[in-house]
C-alpha positions, 0 to 999 in steps of 0.5 A, a space after each residue: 668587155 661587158 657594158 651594164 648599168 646598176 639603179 639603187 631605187 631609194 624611198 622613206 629611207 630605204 633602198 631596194 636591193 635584190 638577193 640574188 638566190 633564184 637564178 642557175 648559174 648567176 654570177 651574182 648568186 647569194 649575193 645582194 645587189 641593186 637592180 640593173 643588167 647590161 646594154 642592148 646594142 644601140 641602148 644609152 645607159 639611162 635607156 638600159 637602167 630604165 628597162 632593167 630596173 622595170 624587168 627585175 622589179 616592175 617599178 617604172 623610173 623616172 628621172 634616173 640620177 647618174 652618179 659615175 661609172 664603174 670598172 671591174 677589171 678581170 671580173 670572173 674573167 670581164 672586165 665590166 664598164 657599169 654605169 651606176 644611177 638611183 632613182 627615189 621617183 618612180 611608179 607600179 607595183 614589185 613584182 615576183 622577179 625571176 633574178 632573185 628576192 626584191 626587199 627595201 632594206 633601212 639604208 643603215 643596214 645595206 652594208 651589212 648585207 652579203 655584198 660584193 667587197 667592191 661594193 661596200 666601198 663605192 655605195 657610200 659614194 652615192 651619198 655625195 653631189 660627186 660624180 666619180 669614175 672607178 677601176 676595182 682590179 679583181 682576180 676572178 672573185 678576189 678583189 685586189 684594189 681600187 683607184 677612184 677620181 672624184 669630180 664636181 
């Protein structure tokens, strides 16, 4: 089991969004994805979403927005409990991460970009005032389905 969190930073209506296409051997490779990793032990997810997001990109959150908890079952062989936030406030300069290219992409243009198919149906999500907890059933690299609850 992997624990990890995942920040999508938004400002002037965009969002950042790293391609990853630097790393060897990424899981993630070719792919675009926000900024996150996984739980240090003994980290909270806010704890985690704030150094990950300043180790990929040099940006400092503050005031990481939770929106719900994702599961991605038999992912590559894990199952991945992700803690999933944005943040619109935040400081410091983008630096050259060693993950892969950081750009602020038009928030229209993010699902057209080569994501996860997972992820072109929970990123609309984080435009509602609804927490929500996922399970994406994958095989390896093949989604199989969804189930999501929606709260608040």
């Amino acid at each position: 089991m992997k624990l990890a969190t995942l920040c999508y930073l938004k400002h002037n209506g965009q969002t950042l969004m790293l391609h990853r296409i630097k790393k060897a051997n990424d899981i993630h490779e070719g792919k675009w994805n926000g900024l996150g990793g996984k739980l240090e032990p003994g980290e909270s997810p806010e704890q985690c979403v704030i150094r990950e997001v300043h180790e990929e990109s040099g940006l400092e959150i503050s005031a990481p927005r939770y929106h719900g908890l994702l599961i991605f079952a038999d992912f590559k062989g894990d199952d991945w409990y992700v803690w999933v936030f944005s943040a619109d406030q935040f400081s410091g300069d983008l630096i050259d991460s060693d993950e892969g290219y950081l750009k602020w992409i038009k928030n229209e243009e993010v699902t057209s970009l080569n994501l996860w198919p997972s992820d072109q149906i929970f990123l609309p999500w984080l435009k509602t005032d609804q927490f929500f907890s996922a399970r994406f059933q994958y095989d390896n690299e093949v989604m199989l389905g969804h189930a999501v609850t929606f709260y608040g």
